[in-house]
C-alpha positions in Angstrom: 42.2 78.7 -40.8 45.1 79.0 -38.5 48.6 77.2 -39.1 50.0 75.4 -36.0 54.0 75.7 -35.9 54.2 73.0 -32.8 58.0 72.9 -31.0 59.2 69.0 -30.6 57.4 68.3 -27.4 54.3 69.6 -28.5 54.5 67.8 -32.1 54.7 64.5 -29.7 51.6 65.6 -27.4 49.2 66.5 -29.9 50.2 63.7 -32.4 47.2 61.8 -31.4 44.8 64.4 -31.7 46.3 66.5 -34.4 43.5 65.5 -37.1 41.0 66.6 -35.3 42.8 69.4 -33.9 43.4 70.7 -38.0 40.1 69.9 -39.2 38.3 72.0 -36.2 40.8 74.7 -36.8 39.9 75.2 -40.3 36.4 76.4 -38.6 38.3 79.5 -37.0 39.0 82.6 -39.0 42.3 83.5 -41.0 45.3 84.7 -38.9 48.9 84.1 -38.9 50.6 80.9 -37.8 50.0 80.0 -34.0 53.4 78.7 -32.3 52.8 76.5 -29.9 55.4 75.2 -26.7 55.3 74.0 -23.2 56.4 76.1 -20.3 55.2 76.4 -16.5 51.9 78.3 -16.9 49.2 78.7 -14.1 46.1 76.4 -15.4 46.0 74.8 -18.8 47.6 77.4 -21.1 48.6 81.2 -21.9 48.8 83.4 -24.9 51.5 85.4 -25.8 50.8 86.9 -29.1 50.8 84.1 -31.5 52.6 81.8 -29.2 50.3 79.4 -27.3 52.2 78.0 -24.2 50.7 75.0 -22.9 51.2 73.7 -19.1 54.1 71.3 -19.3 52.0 69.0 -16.7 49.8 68.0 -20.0 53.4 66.2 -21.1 52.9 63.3 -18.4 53.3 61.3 -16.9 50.0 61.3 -15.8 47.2 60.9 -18.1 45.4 64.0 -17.2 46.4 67.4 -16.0 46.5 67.9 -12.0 43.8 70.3 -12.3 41.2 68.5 -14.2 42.3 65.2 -11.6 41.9 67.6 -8.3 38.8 69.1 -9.8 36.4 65.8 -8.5 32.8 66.1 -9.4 30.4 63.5 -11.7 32.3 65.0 -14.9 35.4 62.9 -15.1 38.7 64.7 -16.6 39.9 65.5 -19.9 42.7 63.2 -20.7 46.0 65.0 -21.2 45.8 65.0 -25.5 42.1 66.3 -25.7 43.1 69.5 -22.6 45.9 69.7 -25.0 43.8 70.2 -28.5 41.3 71.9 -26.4 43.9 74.6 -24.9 44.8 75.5 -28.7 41.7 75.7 -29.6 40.7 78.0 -26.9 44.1 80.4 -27.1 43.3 80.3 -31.0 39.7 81.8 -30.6 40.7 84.1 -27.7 43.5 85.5 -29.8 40.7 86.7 -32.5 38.5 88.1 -29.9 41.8 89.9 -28.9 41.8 90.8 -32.9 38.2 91.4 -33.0 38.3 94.4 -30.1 41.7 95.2 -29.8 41.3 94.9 -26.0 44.3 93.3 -23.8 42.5 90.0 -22.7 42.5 89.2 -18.8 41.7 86.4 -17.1 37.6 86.7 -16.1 34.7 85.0 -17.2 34.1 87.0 -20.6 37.4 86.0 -21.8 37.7 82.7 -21.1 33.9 82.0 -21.2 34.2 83.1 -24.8 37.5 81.2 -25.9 35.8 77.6 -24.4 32.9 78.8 -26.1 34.4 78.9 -29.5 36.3 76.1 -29.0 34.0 73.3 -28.4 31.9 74.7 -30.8 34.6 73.7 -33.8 35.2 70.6 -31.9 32.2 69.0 -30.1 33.8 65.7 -29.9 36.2 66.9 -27.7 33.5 67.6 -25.2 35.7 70.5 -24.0 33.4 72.7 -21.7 31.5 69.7 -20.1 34.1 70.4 -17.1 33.5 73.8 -16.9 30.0 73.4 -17.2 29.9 71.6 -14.2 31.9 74.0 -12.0 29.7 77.0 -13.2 26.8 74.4 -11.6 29.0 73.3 -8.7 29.9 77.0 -7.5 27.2 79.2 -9.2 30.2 81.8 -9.5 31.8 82.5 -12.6 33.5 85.7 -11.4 35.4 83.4 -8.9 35.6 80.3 -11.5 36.3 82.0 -14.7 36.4 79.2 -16.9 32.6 78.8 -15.3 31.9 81.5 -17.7 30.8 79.1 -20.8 27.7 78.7 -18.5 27.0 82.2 -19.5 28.1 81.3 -23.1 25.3 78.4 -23.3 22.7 81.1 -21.3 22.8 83.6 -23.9 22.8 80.6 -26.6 19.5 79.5 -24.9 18.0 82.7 -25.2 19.0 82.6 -29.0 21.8 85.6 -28.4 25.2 85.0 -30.2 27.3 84.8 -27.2 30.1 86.0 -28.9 28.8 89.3 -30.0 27.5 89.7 -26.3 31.0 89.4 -25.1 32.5 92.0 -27.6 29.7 94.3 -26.8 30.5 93.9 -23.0 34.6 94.3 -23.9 33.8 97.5 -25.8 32.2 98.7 -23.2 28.6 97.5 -22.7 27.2 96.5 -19.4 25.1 93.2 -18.2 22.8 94.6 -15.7 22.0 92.5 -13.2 18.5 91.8 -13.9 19.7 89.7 -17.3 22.3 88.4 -14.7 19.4 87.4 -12.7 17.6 85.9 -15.7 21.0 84.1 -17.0 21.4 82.8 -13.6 17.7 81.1 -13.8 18.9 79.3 -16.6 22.2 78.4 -15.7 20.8 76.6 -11.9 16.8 75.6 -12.9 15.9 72.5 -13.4 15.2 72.6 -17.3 17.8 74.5 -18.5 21.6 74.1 -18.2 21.3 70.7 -16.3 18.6 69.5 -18.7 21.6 69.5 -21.5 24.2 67.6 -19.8 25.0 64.2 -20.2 25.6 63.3 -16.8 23.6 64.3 -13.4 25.9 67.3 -11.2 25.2 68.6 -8.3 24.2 72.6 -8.4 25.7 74.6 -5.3 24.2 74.2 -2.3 21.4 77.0 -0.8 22.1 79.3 1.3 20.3 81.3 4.4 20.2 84.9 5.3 22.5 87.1 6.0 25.1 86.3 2.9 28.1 87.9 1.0 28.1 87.2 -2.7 31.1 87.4 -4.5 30.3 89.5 -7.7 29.2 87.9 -10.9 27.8 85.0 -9.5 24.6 83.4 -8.3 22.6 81.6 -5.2 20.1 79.8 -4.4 18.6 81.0 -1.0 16.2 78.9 1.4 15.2 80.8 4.1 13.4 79.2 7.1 9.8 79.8 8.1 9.5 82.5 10.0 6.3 83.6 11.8 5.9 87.0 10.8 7.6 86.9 7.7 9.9 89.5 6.1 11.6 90.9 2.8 15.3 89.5 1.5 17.0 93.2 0.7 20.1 93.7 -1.3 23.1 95.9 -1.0 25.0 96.0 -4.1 24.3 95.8 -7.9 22.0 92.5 -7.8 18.5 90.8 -7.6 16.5 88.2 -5.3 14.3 86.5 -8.2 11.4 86.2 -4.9 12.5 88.6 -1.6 9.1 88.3 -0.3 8.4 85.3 2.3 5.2 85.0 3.5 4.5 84.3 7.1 5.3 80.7 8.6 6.7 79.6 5.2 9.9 78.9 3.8 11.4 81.2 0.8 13.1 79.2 -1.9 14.7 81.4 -4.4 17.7 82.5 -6.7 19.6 85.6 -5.7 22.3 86.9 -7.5 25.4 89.8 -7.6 26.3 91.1 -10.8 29.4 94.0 -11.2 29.9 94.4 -7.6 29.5 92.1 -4.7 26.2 91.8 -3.0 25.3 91.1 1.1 21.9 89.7 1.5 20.0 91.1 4.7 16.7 90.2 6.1 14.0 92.8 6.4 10.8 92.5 8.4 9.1 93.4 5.0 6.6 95.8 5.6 6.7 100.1 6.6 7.5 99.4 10.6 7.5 102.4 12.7 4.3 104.4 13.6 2.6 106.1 10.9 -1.3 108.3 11.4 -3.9 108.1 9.7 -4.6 111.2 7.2 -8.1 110.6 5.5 -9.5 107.3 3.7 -11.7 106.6 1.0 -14.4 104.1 0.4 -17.8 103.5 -0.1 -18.4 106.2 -2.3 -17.1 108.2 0.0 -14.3 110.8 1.0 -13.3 110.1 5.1 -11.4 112.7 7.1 -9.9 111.1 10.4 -8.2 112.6 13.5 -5.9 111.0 16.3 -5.7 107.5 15.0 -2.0 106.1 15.2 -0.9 102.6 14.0 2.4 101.5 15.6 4.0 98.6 13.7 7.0 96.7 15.4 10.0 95.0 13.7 9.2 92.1 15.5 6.0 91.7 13.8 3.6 93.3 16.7 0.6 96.4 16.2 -0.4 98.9 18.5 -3.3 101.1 17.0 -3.6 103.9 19.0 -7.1 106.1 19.4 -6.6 109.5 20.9 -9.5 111.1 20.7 -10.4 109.6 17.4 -12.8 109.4 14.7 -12.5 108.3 11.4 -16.1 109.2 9.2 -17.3 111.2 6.1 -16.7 114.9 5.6 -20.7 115.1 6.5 -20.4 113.7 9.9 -18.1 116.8 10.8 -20.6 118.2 13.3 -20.4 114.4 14.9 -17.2 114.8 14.9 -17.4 117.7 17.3 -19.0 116.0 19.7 -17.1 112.7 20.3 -14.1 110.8 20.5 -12.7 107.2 20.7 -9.7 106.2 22.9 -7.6 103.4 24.1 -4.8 101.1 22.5 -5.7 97.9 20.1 -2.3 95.2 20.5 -2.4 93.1 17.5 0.5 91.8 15.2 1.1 92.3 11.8 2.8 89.4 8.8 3.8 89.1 5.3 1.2 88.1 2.9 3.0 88.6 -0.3 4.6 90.9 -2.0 3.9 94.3 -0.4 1.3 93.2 1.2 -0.1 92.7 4.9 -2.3 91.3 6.8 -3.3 92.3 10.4 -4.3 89.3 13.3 -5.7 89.3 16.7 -6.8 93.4 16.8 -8.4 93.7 20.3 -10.7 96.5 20.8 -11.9 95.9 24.3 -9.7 99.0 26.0 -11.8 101.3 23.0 -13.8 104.2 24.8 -16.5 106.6 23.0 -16.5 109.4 25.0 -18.0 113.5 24.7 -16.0 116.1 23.9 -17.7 118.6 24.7 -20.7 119.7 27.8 -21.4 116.0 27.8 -18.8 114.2 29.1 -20.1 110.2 28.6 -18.1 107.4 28.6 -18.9 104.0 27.1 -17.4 101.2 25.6 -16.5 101.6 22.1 -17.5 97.9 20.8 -19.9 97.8 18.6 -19.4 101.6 17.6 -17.6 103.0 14.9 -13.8 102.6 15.0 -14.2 99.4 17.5 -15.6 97.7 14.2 -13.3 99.6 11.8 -10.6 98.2 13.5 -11.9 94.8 13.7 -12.3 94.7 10.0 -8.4 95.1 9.2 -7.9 92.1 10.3 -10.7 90.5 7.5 -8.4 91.0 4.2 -4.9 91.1 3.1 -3.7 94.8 2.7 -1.7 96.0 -0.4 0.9 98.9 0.7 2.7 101.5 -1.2 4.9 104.2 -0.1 7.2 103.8 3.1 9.5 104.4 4.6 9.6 107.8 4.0 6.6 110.4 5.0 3.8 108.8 3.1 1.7 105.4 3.0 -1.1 104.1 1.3 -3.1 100.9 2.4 -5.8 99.6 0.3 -7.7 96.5 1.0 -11.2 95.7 1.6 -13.6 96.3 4.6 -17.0 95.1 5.1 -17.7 94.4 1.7 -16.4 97.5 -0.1 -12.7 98.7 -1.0 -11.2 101.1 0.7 -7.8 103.2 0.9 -6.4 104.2 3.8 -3.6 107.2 3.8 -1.3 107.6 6.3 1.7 109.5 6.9 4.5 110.1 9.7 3.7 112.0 12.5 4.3 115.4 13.2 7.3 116.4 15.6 5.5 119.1 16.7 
């Protein structure tokens, strides 16, 4: 347990809670006498060794400290006497983790997150981290709000962790990566997890649109409008978008979230844009070369396929091959259909020419031949992608009944 040695003033403010306070201390481990005094501290308390210095606001007159008044919200504030108990409690828990690690303690959400942790577990009456609870919901940042940080505490208690060994593994030196920051976030904002537990409805912080700064160690929910082609939600910085896929003309609501370092949000048009040829396919059984077929795909959603020359056909049909060519320029436009995935609308193939490449120099229109219905057929299915943006691409999809890969890579600057 831990003895309390209380100066005069602090003997008079904790006099009505002092039972309580002694019978939730006994919960704590061994360790000398705790002195405890009033002084002008930033926030509710400070540690000093084994001196506990609590904010001289909690003497009065008022019957709660300015900070849990000016706070606002649904959770209304600790009363002066339980702040008080509570800030012992807390100091008295953090000064073991500082035992515990032998780490100097700063003021960030392990710390704190911990101490509130500990504290309203030996004293649930008190109701100590209700307030904090509700800012962690409130502001979804408890890297800016580091008392927010018992959110964390509760995540990890949820996911049946002991949140204080997480804490000492991350003060010794272990890392949260920000995938379980991603997946602690979840909990902390969704609807059946930290706001399922509390005893009053709060408010969770407001979404957000695209582009955004995070602030690191924190979390937001995003709601991006429709958009018509759609796009990809990319992050710079050490974090996660639970969903950065939106599908064309609908609206993305997800969770993003920063974890060691802050995080901008950016939007993306979500697909390999630039102009990319065709190398070979495969389908059907079969192994296709091809030869001057370009697709052009725009930021802005819009698709030129481009036919110099072109076939696309078995490795049988080379001797066809010889002998003619498609041209001309399909316009089309391209959206998001999910995650790395396309789908292609409104392919034109009226400007298509088959034409001899050889003695017999013909010229017809290419409808109803060949790569005027290959193209055609894009637009039938959705199209998974791999690879891009670098030098390589792989579409695969289906195409008049069978599956079929199409390779592609950059052009040539030659």
């Amino acid at each position: 347990m831990v003895n309390l040695r209380p100066d005069e003033a602090c003997t008079e403010l904790l006099k009505p809670v002092r039972a309580l306070l002694e019978r939730a201390l006994v919960l704590l481990p061994d360790a000398p006498p705790l002195e405890v005094r009033t002084g002008g501290v930033r926030g509710f308390w400070r540690l000093e060794d084994d001196v506990v210095v609590l904010s001289s606001d909690l003497s009065g007159p008022g019957t709660s400290h300015p900070d849990d008044v000016t706070r606002g919200g649904a959770v209304p504030p600790l009363d002066r006497w339980r702040r008080a108990a509570g800030s012992v409690l807390e100091a008295a828990s953090l000064r073991e983790l500082v035992r515990r690690t032998g780490v100097e303690p700063v003021e960030d959400w392990r710390w704190l997150g911990a101490a509130i942790h500990a504290a309203d577990a030996v004293a649930p009456e008190l109701s100590l981290a209700l307030p904090d609870l509700e800012t962690a919901l409130r502001t979804g940042s408890p890297g800016s709000f580091p008392r927010a940080g018992v959110a964390v505490m509760r995540a990890w208690q949820a996911e049946g962790s002991d949140p204080i060994r997480q804490v000492r593994y991350l003060l010794e030196g272990g890392v949260v990566s920000a995938a379980e920051w991603a997946r602690l976030g979840a909990w902390v904002l969704g609807p059946s997890g930290l706001l399922s537990t509390l005893p009053v409805p709060v408010d969770r912080v407001g979404d957000a649109d695209i582009p955004c700064d995070l602030p690191a160690w924190s979390w937001q929910p995003l709601r991006v409008p429709p958009h018509p082609r759609g796009g990809f939600v990319a992050v710079e910085g050490d974090g996660q978008v639970a969903e950065p896929w939106a599908v064309a003309d609908g609206e993305l609501r997800t969770l993003a979230s920063a974890a060691s370092t802050p995080v901008r949000l950016v939007p993306e048009p979500g697909a390999p844009v630039g102009e990319w040829e065709v190398a070979s396919a495969e389908g059907f059984g079969q192994v296709m070369g091809a030869r001057g077929v370009r697709f052009v795909l725009a930021s802005d959603g819009g698709l030129q396929i481009v036919l110099a020359d072109a076939f696309v056909g078995p490795l049988a049909a080379i001797a066809m091959a010889e002998q003619v060519g498609t041209s001309g320029v399909c316009q089309g436009r391209w959206s998001v259909a999910g995650p790395r995935r396309l789908r292609f609308h409104g392919l034109t193939t009226s400007s298509l020419t088959l034409h001899g490449r050889q003695r017999d120099r013909f010229l017809v229109p290419a409808r109803g031949f060949g790569l005027g219905e290959w193209i055609e057929a894009l637009g039938e299915e959705t199209w998974a992608w791999q690879g891009g943006p670098a030098d390589r691409l792989v579409l695969r999809g289906r195409m008049m009944g069978g599956d079929v890969d199409v390779r592609l890579k950059r052009p040539s600057l030659d």
